[in-house]
N, C-alpha and C positions, 0 to 999 in steps of 0.2 A: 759528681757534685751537682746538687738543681742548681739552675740561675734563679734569679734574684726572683722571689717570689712578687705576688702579684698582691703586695699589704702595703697601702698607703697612710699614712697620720697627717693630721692639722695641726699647725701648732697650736699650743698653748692656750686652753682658752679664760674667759675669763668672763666669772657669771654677771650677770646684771639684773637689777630688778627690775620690774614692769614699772605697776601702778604707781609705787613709792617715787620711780623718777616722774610721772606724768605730776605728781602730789607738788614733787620740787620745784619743778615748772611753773605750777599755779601758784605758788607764794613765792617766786623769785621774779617769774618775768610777768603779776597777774594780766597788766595790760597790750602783752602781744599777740598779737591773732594766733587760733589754734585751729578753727576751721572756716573754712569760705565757701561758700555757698552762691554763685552769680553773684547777687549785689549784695548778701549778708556776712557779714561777718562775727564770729563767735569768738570772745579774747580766752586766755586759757583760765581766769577766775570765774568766765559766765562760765566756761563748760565745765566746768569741777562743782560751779552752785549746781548746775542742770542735774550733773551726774548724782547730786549728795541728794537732790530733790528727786528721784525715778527711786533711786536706794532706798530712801525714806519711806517710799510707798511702799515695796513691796519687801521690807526687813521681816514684816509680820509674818509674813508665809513662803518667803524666799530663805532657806538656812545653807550655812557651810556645806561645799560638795552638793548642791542638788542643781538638777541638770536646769536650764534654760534657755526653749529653743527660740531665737530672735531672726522674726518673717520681717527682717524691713529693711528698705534699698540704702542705697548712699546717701545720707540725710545726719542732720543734726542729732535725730531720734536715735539714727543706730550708734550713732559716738556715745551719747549718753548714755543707754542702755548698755555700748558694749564698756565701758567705763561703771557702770553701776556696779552690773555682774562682778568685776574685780572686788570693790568696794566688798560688799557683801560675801567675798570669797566662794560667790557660787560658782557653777560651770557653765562657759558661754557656748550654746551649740550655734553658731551662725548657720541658719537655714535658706536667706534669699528672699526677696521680696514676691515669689512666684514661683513656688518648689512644686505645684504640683499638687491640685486637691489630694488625689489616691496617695502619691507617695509622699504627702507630707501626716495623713492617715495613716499610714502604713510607720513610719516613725514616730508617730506619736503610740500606736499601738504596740511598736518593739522595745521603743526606747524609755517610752511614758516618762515624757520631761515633769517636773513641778508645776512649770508654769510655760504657755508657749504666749509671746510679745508683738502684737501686730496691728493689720486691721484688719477687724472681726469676722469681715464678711469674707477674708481669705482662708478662717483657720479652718480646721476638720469639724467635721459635727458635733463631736463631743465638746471640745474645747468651745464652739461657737456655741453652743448650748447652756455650759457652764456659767461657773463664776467668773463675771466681766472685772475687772480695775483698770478703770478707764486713768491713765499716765498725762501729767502736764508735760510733753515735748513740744518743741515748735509746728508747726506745720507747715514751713516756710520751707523753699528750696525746691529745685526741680524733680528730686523723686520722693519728695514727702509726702507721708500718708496722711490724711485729713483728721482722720483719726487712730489712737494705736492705745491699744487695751495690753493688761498682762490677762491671758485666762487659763481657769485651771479647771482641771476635771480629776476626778476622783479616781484614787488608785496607785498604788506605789510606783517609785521610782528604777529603771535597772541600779545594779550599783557599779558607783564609779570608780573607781583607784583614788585612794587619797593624796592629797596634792596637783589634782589635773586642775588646770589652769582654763582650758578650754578642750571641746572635742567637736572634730569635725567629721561630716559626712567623706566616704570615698564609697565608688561601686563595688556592688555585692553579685558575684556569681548564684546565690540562692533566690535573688529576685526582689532582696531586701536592703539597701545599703548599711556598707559597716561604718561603724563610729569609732573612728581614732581617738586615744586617749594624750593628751599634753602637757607637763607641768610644765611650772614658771617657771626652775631652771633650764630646761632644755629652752624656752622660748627668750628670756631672759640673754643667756648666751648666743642665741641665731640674732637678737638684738643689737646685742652689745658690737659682733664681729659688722653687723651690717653699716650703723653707722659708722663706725672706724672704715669701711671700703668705702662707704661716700662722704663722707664728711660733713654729716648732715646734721645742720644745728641751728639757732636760731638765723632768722633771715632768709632759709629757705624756702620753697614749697614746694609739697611734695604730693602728686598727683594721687588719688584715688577713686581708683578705676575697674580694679580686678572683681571679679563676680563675688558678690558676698560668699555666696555656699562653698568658695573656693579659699585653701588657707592661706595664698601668695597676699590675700585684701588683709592679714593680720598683720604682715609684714610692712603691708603700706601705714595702718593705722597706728600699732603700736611703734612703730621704727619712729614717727615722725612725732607722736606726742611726748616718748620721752626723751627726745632730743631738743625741744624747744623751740621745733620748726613750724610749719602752719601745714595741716591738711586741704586740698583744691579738689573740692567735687567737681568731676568730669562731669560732664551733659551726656547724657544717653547718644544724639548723637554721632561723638567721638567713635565710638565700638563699631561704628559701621563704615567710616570713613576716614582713609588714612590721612586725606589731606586738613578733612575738618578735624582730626586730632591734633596735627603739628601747627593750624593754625591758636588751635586754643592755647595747646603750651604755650605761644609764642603772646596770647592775649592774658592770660592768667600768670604769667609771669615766672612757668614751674624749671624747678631747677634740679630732681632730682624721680625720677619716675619707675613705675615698672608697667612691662606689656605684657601680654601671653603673646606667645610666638607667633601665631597665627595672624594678628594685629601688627607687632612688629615687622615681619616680612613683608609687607605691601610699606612701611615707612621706609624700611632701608634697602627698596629696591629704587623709589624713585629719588631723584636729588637732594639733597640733603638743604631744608629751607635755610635762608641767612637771616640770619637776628634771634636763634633760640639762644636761650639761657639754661636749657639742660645740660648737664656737664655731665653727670651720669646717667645711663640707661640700663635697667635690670633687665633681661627677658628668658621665661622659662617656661614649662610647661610642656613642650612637645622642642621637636629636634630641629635643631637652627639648622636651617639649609644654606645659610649666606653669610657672610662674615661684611662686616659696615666698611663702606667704599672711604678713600680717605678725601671726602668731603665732608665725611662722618665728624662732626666739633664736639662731640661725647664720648666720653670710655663708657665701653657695651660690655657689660657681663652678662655672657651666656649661663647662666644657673642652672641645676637640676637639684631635684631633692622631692622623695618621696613625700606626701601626710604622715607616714609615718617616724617619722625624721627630722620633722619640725622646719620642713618649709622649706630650707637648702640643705644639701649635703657636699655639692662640688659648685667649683666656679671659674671658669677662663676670662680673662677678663684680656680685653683689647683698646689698646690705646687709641688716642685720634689720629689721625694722619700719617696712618701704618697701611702700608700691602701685607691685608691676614691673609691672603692667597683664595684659590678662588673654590676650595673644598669648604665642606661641612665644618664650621667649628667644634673644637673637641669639649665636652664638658668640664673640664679641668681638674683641678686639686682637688683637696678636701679642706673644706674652712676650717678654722680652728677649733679643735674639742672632736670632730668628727674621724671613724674610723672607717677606713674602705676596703674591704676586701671581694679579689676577683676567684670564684671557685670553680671545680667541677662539678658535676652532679652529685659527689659523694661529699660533695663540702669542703672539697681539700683546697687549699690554694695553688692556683695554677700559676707558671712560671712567665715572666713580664712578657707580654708583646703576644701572648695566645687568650683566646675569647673567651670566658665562664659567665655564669653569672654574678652579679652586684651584691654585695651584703655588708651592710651598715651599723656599726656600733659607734658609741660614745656616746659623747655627751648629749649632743640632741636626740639621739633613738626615745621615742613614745614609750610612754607607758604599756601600749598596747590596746585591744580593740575593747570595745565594752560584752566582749562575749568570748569568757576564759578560755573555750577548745580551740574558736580563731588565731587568740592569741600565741598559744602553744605549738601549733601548725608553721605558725610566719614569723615568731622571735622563736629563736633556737639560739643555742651554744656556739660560743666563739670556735671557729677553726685552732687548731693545734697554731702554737708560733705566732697570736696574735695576742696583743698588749693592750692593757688599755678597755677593754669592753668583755665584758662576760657574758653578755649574748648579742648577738647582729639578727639584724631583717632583713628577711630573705626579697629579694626586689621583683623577682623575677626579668630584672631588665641583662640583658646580652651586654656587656661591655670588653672593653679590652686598655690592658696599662699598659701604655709605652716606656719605655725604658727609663725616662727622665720623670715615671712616675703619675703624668698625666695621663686621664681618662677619653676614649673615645667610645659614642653610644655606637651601638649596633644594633638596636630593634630588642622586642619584646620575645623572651621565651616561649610565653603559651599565646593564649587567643586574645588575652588582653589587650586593648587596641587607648591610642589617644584621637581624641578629636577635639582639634579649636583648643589644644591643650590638658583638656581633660580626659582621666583616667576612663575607659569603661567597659565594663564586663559585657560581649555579648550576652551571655544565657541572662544577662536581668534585665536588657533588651527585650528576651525573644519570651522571657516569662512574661512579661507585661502586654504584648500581644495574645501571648495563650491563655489570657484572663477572659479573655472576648469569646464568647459561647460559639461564634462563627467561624472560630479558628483551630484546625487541628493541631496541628502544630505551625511553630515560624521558625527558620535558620538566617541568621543578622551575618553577616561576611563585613570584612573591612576591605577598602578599594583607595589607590590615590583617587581623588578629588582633581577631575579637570581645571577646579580652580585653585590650586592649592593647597596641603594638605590631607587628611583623611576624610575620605567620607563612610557612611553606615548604607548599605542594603539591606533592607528583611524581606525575604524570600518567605511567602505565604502559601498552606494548602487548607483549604477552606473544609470547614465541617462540611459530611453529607447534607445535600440540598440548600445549600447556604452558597449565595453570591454576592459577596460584599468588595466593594469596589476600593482601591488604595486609598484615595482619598479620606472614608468613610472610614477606614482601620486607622490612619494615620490619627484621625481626630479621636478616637476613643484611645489611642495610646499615651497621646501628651499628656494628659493628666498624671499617669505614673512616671515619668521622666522627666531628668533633669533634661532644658534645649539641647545641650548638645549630645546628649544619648537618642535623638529623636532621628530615625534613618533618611535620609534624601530619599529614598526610592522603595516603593513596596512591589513587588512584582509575585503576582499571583501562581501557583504553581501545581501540577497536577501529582508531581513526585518528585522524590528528592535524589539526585543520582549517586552511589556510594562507590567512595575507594576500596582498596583491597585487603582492606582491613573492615569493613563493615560500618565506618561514619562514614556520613555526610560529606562530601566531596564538594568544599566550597571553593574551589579554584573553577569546578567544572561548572558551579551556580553561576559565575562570577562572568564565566570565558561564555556561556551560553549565546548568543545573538539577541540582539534589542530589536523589535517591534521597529519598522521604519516611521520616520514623521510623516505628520497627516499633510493631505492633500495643500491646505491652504498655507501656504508660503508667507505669505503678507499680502496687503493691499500697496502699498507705497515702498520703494528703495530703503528708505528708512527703516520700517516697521523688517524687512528682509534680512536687512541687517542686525536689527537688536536680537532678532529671532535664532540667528545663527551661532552670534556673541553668547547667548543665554543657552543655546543647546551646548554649545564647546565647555563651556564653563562648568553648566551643569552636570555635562554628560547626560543629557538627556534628548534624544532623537526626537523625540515623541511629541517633543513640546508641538506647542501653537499658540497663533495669537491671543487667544482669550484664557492662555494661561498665566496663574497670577504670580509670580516671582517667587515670594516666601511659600509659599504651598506646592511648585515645585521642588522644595528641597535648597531655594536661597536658604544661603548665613552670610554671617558679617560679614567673614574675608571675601566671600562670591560676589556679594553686593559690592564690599572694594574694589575688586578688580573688576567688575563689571563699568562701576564709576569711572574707574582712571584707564579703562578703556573706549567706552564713550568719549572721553572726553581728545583722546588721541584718534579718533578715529573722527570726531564731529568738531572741534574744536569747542566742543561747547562744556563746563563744569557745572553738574548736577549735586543737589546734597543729597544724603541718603536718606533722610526724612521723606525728600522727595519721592524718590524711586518706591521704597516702600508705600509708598499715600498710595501710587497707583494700579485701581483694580486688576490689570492685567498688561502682558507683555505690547499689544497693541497699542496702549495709551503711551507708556512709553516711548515708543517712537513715536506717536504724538505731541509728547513732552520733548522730547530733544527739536523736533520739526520746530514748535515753537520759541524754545529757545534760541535757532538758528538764527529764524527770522528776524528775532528780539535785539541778536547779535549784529547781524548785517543792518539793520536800522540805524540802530546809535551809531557804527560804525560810517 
């Protein structure tokens, strides 16, 4: 007789509407705050005028089901807009304020929205070319855009599944990202279960923060307008510093948040501040490595849940004031309406407490991709013995069910990699290098992150008679990448060493020996110091003074830890704004030098 197979259920769930409850909101509470802005504040009857006014404009050539890609940051404009699109019953593609000349061309050419939302001097040629409609949003707020046009360029639309709600971008192994498909019920229901976990209702606030292009920012936006809470735009900032995040909750008054993990782990390694008002903390997107110390005054749910899935599918959730022990938190159950099963490679369910991969039915499973063969490929047929769902997606994520039912990740099957949370295919890495005429081919490895996390390598071999320096290929690759598919390290290469099977041999790229750091050490103790902090972190030898931080291969979490290392090591607190301003690693220990001195003064 097998043991208990490896099929988990949610309970019960229970659908919810989107926009209808934001509707309710605006004629029952019109005059409580709906989003905050620094010193502005929007009540939920301006934002529903705002939203009916954006609607208004673009009913003429915006119709049911057509796609609408929206380029604009956390601002008043993108509530509106994303609030319009409802309205209108179109489809919201959220894009990012800075998707990427090339690859937001490259989706406008795959996907050929109706209309893409923004400011103009960011969108693709065609679109910036076309017909402008120039939109009355605010321009007020810290990542507001001055101006934000809808523009449209000529030429049909992919087609969508009827009833998607929204579709969002995830990485494309062909070099092109895919577009998940969404209805309001699966979103509706990931809703409904989330404020019933927090209890999020009016009087709240509820931080938003997560990267537009990413779906965990629908979670923030829609969870909080139809609950009657108030959205709190973060400061850019925040994203780079953990402590200037826990001081804003603590100035903004939020009671109710989500992180990417990568931001979260530098929060709950150091002390837990006194006087927050968060009582809950979401955090998801890559794999918790720490469970919250019980200084921790919020219950922390560690979440997972593919795009394709609707945002969450599992959740462990951890109380205040508990010893969660000092392992990896497990990703937990499955929220209500969703179905989990663990397989082998032929699809079968594997028996509890042995590893297969993840596959997810119910009620939140997507529609599917906007391109039928993909679809076909990654939603398949339910396993024999499973209830409840008639096809699951296939995750490709390693997990394992324990006995009592709960989930533990164990890492990605194929070569799919996360960083900073996000999903990302190398080959659509290493296609976007081989766009570049000096490039024969590129191989992207994934590597822990000296500071944190994953980081990306692209292993380059350069066309006949072409010598193009890392720097110089880095910069012609941003444009096609989203930041964090952007590699830390380009290392030039004469050939590429192969296993015994005939690929590429990325452990042996990986294991190679790094070029030693150059001669100049530093001038000052100081400068000695940041110099060494910044090679450990970054994993890079090589550096030197006059190299500039983000063009080595800085991100946010490196900058964090960099910061709240400084600051243990010089007694002195930098903001990240800071660090970033300056041109290179030697100004910085210039910068701490004076702030030293600054310190021992007053003092």
């Amino acid at each position: 007789m097998m043991e208990s197979p490896s099929i988990g259920y949610g309970r019960s769930h229970h659908d919810g509407a989107v926009l209808d409850l934001f509707t309710t909101w605006a004629h029952r509470t019109p005059d409580a705050p709906a989003l905050v802005d620094g010193a502005r504040t929007w009540s939920y009857a301006e934002l529903d005028r705002l939203a009916d006014t954006v609607a208004d404009a673009l009913r003429e050539r915006v119709r049911p089901g057509d796609l609408v890609g929206v380029c604009l940051d956390h601002s008043a404009a993108l509530v509106a807009v994303t609030l319009a699109t409802a309205k209108l019953r179109a489809v919201h593609l959220p894009l990012g304020p800075r998707p990427g000349e090339r690859r937001l061309q490259a989706v406008a050419e795959q996907l050929r929205p109706s209309c893409l939302v923004g400011d103009p001097v960011l969108l693709p040629p065609g679109h910036r070319a076309g017909e402008h409609l120039p939109l009355a949003v605010p321009a007020e707020g810290a990542n507001a855009a001055a101006t934000v046009v809808a523009a449209f360029a000529p030429g049909g639309a992919v087609s969508v599944p009827k009833g998607t709600h929204y579709a969002v971008l995830t990485s494309g192994s062909t070099g092109t990202p895919k577009a998940v498909a969404v209805g309001e019920p699966a979103l509706g229901a990931m809703l409904h279960w989330y404020r019933g976990l927090t209890g999020l209702g009016p009087g709240d606030r509820h931080s938003l923060l997560i990267g537009v292009a990413f779906d965990p920012h629908l979670k923030e936006l829609w969870g909080t307008l139809t609950s009657g809470a108030a959205l709190s735009v973060a400061p850019d900032a925040v994203r780079w510093d953990s402590g200037a995040l826990t001081d804003w909750w603590r100035e903004a008054g939020i009671t109710v948040a989500v992180l990417p993990t990568p931001l979260a782990e530098p929060v709950l390694d150091r002390p837990w501040p006194a006087g927050l008002a968060v009582r809950h903390l979401s955090v998801g997107g890559d794999r918790l490595r720490r469970a919250p110390g019980r200084d921790v005054t919020a219950t922390v749910h560690n979440a997972y849940g593919p795009a394709e899935a609707t945002v969450v599918t599992t959740v462990h959730t951890m109380a205040p004031g508990v010893d969660h022990g000092a392992d990896a938190p497990p990703i937990g159950l499955p929220i209500p309406g969703a179905v989990v099963v663990v397989t082998d490679e032929d699809g079968r369910p594997v028996p509890r407490g042995q590893a297969g991969e993840l596959r997810i039915g119910g009620r939140g499973l997507a529609a599917g991709y906007l391109d039928p063969e993909l679809t076909a490929r990654r939603f398949v047929g339910a396993p024999d013995g499973v209830e409840g769902a008639d096809r699951v997606y296939r995750t490709g994520d390693r997990v394992l069910m324990r006995a009592d039912g709960v989930l533990e990740f164990h890492g990605r099957l194929d070569d799919q990699v996360k960083v900073s949370g996000v999903r990302i295919e190398p080959a659509e890495v290493e296609a976007a290098f081989e766009r570049d005429a000096r490039v024969r081919r590129a191989v992207v490895a994934a590597e822990p992150s000296p500071a944190g996390g994953t980081r990306l390598l692209a292993f380059v071999q350069a066309a006949p008679a072409e010598l193009p320096t890392g720097p110089e290929l880095l910069a012609a690759v941003r444009p096609w990448l989203p930041e964090q598919a952007v590699p830390s390290v380009v290392r030039l290469v004469d050939t590429f060493p192969l296993d015994a099977n005939g690929k590429v041999d990325r452990a042996a790229l990986l294991a190679a020996p790094v070029e030693e750091g150059p001669d100049d050490d530093g001038a000052t103790p100081t400068e000695r110091t940041v110099l060494k902090l910044c090679r450990d972190l970054l994993g890079r030898a090589d550096l030197g003074p006059l190299d500039n931080f983000l063009d080595a291969g800085g991100n946010s979490l490196a900058a964090a830890r960099l910061l709240a290392t400084l600051e243990e090591e010089f007694g002195v607190r930098l903001r990240a704004a800071q660090l970033l301003r300056q041109p290179d690693l030697r100004a910085v220990g210039r910068l701490v030098d004076e702030r030293r001195v600054g310190a021992a003064a007053t003092a």
